[in-house]
C-alpha positions in Angstrom: 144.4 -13.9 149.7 143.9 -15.0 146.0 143.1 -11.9 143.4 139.5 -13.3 143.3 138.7 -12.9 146.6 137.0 -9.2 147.6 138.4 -6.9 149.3 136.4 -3.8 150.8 139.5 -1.4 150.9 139.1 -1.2 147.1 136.3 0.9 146.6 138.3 4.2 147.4 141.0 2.9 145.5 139.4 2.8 142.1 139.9 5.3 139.2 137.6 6.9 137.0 135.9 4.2 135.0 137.1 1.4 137.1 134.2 0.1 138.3 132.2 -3.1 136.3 129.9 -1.7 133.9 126.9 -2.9 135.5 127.6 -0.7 138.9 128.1 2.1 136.6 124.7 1.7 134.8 123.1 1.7 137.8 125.0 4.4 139.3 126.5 2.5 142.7 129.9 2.4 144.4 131.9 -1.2 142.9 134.7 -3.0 145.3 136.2 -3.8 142.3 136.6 -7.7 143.1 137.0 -9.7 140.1 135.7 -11.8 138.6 132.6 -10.7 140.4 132.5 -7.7 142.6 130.5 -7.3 145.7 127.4 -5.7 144.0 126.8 -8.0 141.5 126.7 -11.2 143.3 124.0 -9.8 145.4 122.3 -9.2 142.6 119.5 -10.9 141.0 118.8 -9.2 137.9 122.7 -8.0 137.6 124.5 -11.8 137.3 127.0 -11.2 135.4 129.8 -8.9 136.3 132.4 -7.6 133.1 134.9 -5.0 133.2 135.4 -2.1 130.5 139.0 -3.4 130.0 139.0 -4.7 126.4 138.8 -3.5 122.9 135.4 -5.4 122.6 133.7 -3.2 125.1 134.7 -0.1 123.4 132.0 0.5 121.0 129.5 0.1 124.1 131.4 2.7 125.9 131.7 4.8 123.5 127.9 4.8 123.6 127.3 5.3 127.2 129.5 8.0 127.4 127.7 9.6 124.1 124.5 8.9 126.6 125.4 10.3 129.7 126.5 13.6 127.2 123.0 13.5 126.0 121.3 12.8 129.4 123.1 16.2 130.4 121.3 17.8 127.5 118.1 16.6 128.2 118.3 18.0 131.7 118.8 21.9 130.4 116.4 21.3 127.0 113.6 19.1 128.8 110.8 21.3 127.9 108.0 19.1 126.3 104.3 18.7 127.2 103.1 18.2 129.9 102.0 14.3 130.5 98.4 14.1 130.6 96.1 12.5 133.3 95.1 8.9 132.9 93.8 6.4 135.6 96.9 5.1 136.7 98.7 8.6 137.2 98.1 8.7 140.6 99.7 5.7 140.9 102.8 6.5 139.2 103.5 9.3 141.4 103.2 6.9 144.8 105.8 4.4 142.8 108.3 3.5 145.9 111.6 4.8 145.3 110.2 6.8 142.6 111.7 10.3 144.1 115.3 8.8 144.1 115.9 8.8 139.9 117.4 11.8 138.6 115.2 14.6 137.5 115.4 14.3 134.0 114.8 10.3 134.1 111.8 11.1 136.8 109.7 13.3 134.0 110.4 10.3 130.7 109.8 7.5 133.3 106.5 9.1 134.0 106.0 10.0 130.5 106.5 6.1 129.4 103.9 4.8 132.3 101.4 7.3 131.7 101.5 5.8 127.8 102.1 1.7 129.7 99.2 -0.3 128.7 98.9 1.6 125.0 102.4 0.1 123.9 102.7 -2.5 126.0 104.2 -2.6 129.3 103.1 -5.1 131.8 105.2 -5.3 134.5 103.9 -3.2 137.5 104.5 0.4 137.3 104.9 0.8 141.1 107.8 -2.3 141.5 109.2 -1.0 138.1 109.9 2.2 139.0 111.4 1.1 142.5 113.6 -1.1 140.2 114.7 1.1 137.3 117.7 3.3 139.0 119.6 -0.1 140.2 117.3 -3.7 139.2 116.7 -3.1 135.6 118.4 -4.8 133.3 120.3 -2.5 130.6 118.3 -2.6 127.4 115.2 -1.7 129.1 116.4 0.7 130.7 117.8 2.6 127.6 114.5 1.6 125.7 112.2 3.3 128.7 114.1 6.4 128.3 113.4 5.9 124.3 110.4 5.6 124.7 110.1 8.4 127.1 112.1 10.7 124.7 109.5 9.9 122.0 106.5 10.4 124.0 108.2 13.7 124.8 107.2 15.4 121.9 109.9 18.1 122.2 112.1 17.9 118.9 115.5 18.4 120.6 115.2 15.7 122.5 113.4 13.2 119.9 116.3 14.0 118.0 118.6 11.6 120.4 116.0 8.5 120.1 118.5 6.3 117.1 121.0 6.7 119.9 119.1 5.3 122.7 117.3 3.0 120.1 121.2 1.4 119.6 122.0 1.3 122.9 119.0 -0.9 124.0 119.2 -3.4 120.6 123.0 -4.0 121.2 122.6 -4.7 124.9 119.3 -6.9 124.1 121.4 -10.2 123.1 123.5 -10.1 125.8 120.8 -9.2 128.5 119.0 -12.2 127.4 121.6 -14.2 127.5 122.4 -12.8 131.3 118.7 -12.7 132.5 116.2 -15.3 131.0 116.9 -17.9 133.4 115.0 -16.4 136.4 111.6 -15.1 136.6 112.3 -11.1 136.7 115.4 -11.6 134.4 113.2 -13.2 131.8 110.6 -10.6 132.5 112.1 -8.3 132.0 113.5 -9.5 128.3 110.6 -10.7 126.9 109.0 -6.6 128.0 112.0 -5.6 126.2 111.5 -7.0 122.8 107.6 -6.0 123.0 108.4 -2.3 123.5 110.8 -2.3 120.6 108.7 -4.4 118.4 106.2 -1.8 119.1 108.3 1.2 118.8 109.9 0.1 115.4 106.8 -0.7 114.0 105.6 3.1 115.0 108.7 3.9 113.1 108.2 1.9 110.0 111.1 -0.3 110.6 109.1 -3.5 109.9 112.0 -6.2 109.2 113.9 -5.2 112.7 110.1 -4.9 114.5 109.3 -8.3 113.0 112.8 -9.9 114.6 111.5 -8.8 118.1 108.0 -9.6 117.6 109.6 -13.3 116.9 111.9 -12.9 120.0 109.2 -11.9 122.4 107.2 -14.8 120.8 110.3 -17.4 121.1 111.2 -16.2 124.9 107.6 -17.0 126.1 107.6 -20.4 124.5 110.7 -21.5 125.2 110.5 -20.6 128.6 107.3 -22.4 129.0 105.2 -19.3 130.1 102.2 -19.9 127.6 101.7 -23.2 130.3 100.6 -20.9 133.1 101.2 -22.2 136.7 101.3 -20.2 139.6 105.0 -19.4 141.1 104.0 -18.2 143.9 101.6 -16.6 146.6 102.3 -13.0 145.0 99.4 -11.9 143.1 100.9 -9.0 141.7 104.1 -10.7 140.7 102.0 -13.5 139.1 99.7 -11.0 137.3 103.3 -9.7 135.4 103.2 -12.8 134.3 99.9 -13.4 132.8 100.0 -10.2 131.0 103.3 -10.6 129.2 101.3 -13.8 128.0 98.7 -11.5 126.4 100.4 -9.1 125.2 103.2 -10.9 123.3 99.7 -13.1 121.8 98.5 -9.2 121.1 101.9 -8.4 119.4 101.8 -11.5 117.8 98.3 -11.6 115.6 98.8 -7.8 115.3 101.7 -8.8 113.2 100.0 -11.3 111.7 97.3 -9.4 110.5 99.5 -7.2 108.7 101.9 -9.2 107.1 99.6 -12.6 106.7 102.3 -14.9 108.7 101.6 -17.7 111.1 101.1 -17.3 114.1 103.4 -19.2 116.6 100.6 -19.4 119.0 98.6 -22.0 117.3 95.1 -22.7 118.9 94.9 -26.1 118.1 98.5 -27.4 118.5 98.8 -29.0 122.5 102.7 -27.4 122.3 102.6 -23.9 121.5 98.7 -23.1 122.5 98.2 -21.1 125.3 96.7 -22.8 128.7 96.1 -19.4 130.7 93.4 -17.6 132.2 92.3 -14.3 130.4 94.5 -11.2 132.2 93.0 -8.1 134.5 94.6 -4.6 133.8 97.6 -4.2 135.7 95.9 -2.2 138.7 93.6 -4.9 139.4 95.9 -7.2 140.6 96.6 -4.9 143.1 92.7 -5.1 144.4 92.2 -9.4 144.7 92.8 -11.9 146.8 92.9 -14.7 144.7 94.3 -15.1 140.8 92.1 -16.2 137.9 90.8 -20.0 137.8 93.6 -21.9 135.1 92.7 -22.2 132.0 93.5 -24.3 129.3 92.8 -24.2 125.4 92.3 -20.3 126.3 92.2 -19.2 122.6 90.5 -22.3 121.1 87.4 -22.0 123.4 87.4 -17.8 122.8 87.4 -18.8 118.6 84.8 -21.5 119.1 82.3 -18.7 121.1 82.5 -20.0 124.5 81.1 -17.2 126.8 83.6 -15.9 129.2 83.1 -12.5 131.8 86.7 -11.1 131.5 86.2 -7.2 130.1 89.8 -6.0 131.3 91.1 -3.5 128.4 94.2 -6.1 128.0 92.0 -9.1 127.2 89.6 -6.9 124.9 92.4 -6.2 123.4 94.1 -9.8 122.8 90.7 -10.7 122.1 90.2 -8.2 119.3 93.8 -8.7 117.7 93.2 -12.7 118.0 90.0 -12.1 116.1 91.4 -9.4 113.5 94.5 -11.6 112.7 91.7 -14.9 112.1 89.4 -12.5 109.9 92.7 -11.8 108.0 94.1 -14.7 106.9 90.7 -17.6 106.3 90.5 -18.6 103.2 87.5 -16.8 100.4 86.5 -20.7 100.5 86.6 -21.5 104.3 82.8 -20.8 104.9 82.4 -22.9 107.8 85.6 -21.1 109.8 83.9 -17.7 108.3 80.2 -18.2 109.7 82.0 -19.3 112.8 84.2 -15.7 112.7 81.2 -13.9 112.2 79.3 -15.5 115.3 82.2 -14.6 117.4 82.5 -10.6 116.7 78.9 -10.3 117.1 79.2 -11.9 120.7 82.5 -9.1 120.8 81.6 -6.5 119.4 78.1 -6.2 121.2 78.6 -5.5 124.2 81.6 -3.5 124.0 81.5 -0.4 126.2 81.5 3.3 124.0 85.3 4.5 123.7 84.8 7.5 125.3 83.5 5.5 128.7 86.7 3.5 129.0 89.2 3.7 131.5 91.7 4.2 128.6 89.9 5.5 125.5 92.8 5.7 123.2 93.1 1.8 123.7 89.4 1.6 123.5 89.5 2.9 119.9 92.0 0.7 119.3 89.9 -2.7 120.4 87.0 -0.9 118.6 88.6 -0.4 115.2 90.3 -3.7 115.3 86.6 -5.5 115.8 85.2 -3.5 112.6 88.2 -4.2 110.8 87.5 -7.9 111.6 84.1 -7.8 109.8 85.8 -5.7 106.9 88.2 -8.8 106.3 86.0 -11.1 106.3 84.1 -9.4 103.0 85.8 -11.7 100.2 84.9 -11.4 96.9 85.6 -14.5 95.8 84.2 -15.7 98.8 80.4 -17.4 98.3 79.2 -15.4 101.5 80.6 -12.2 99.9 76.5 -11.2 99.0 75.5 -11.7 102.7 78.3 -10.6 104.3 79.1 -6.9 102.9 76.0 -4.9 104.2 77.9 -6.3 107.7 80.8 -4.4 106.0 79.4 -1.4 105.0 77.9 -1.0 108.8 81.3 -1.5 109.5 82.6 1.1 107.7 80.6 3.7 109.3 81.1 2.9 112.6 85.3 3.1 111.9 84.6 6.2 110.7 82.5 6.9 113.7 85.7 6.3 115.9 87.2 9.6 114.4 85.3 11.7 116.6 86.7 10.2 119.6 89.1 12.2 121.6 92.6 10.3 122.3 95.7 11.1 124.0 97.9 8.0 122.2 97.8 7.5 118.8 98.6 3.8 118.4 100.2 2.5 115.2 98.2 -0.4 114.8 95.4 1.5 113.5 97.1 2.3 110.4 96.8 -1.5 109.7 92.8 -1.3 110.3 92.9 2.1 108.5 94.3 0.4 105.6 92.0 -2.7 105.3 88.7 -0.2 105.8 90.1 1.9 102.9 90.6 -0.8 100.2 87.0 -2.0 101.2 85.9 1.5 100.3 88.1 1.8 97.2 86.1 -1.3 96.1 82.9 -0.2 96.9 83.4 3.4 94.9 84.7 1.6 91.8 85.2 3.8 88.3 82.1 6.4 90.0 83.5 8.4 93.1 80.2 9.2 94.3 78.3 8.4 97.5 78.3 7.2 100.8 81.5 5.0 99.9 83.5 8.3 98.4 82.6 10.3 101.7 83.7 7.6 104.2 86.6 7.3 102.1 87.4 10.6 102.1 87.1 11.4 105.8 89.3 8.5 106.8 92.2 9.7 103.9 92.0 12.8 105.5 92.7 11.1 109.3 95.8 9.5 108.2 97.1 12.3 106.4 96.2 14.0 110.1 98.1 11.8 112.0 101.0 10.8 109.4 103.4 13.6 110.7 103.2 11.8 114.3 103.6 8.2 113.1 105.9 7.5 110.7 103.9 3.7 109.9 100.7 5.3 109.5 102.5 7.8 106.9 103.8 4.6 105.0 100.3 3.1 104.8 99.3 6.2 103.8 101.3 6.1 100.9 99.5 2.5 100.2 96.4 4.2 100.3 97.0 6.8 97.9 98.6 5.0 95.3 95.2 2.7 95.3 93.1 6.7 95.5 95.0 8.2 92.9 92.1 8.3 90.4 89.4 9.4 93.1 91.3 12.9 93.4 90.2 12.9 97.4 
């Protein structure tokens, strides 16, 4: 029998740390055949099998051992809030194969769900939790339990996030490598990169959130995804699909509204434009028979007002970042693209349902301030609509301010960027007198971010912004 060939005899023969380092992530017995062993070639996510043998593992051994040291911790210190109720919770707690994970990784896998839709996780929360002790590829899994950690609130443990933050951006490369070229593989990578990009950005680490914002981006359009065609008769498998569409585009013009780039998903270019119907929220999927009609020029019909019915909290929220990120970056002299802006966030922002009546009203605040922000960013002064257009922004104003009163359980980053753009409008509106309505608005939105910087380190940075442009106003 050649040394390739498998042999079941093995797998009470091997030592400590024998096995292949993917049956030891996922915590299952290896035969210890090489070059694949039994496991991983019945594997669809796992594909490729490696051994801890050489000096180039080392570092990434070192750091699952330093894991598993802390995961031991985690289990005597876990003492954080308790995870508060939200639609899908109910769900979360019928996930199949749920009650197998350890206890520890049970209580920051339920912690991460509850939080899903507010920083961006799309795949279902009943198959992913089924998956995560064995199907989930090893970056994710190390940046769920980061995220979990973070949403712990319990400083002991938050203490360990750089740790699990290393572990899932040195496994990323090689995952993708491993993964991308089936559906759930490439899934699962592109989810990946849009829960760090999200996470680092909530951590003011803009240039390494920016390099995952452009991965996520690169991974859907390589892969062809932004061309939407059914795969298959699965409606919640296709729905995975759809809304890691949307919410890399989301990632995307969020990103783009802060730091003026391009965006890769350009409206008007037959390559990189997205041809895909407007997403449901994940548990909808769940309740239809049939997916959404295909769609093509999806973006380019939303920007030129075409009427559509789709009210899902995902696509208000694409919608809303798609229209912040335009508002941001036309031109003082474009006035034809700015009266067509402004026809298309009053169409939005009408009908919007209050916050507080949402299914999620900490992303409903969210979609909310991102609209207002949108009519902020269009006042230019250079701009010959400037006159007409800021009473629009001064209304706009207000009702951000509004939005303060609203209880939320998530307090999302990208705020900060809306924060910011409100607060220069007000800055300009005060001028040399700090008196009036402007001064009080102004005051009672400095006063939110100095409220919420101690819980998000971005929002403490644009804070900073803020203040150095507030210095004379004494708020």
């Amino acid at each position: 029998m050649s040394s390739s060939s498998r042999n079941p005899s093995r797998s009470n023969q091997l030592g400590k740390g024998a096995a292949c380092l993917n049956c030891r992530h996922r915590k299952i017995r290896c035969d210890g055949a090489q070059p694949v062993c039994g496991q991983c070639s019945r594997s669809d996510v796992f594909v490729d099998c490696e051994y801890s043998g050489s000096s180039a593992n080392s570092r990434t051994r070192a750091l699952e051992e330093r894991i598993a040291s802390v995961q031991q911790r985690i289990n005597v210190l876990e003492s954080g809030p308790s995870v508060p109720s939200v639609t899908e919770a109910p769900l979360l707690m019928q996930a199949l194969g749920f009650s197998s994970l350890p206890p520890v990784h049970q209580d920051l896998v339920t912690r991460f769900l509850t939080f899903g839709p507010n920083i961006g996780f799309f795949l279902n929360p009943t198959i992913f939790s089924a998956d995560f002790a064995s199907a989930v590829i090893p970056s994710l899994h190390s940046c769920t339990l980061l995220w979990g950690i973070h949403l712990s609130g319990n400083p002991q443990l938050t203490a360990e996030e750089p740790m699990y933050l290393s572990s899932a951006a040195e496994n990323a490369s090689q995952d993708r490598a491993r993964n991308v070229g089936h559906t759930r593989g490439l899934l699962q990578c592109i989810q990946l990169e849009v829960l760090l990009a999200n996470y680092l950005l909530r951590s003011d680490k803009l240039v390494e959130g920016r390099y995952h914002v452009s991965q996520a981006v690169s991974l859907v359009l390589s892969s062809g995804m932004h061309k939407y065609r059914p795969e298959g008769r699965d409606i919640v498998r296709e729905g995975e699909r759809l809304n890691a569409i949307w919410n890399v585009l989301a990632l995307e013009a969020s990103w783009s509204a802060f730091d003026d780039s391009v965006m890769s998903f350009d409206p008007n270019a037959e390559q990189s434009r997205i041809d895909a119907p407007w997403p449901l929220d994940t548990v909808h999927y769940q309740e239809i028979t049939n997916l959404p009609p295909r769609n093509a020029s999806t973006i380019q019909k939303f920007l030129a007002g075409e009427p559509d019915n789709n009210m899902s909290m995902l696509s208000l929220f694409a919608k809303a970042t798609l229209l912040f990120s335009k508002s941001t970056t036309l031109s003082p002299s474009d006035i034809l693209g700015t009266k067509a802006v402004v026809g298309v966030l009053d169409t939005f922002i009408q009908p919007l349902p209050a916050p507080n009546t949402l299914p999620n009203p900490s992303l409903g605040v969210v979609i909310h301030s991102l609209a207002y922000a949108s009519v902020i960013a269009l006042y230019k002064p250079a701009s010959p609509l400037a006159l007409q257009h800021r009473p629009r922004a001064i209304k706009a104003a207000r009702s951000m301010i509004r939005l303060l009163n609203v209880r939320i359980t998530f307090l999302d980053a990208i705020l900060g960027i809306a924060w910011v753009k409100t607060c220069k409008f007000l800055v300009g509106e005060i001028g040399e007198a700090p008196h009036g309505e402007a001064f009080q608005l102004l005051g009672q939105l400095v006063g939110a971010m100095r409220s919420a910087a101690p819980r998000c380190a971005f929002i403490g940075s644009q804070l900073k912004v803020v203040e150095a442009h507030t210095r004379h106003l004494r708020l």
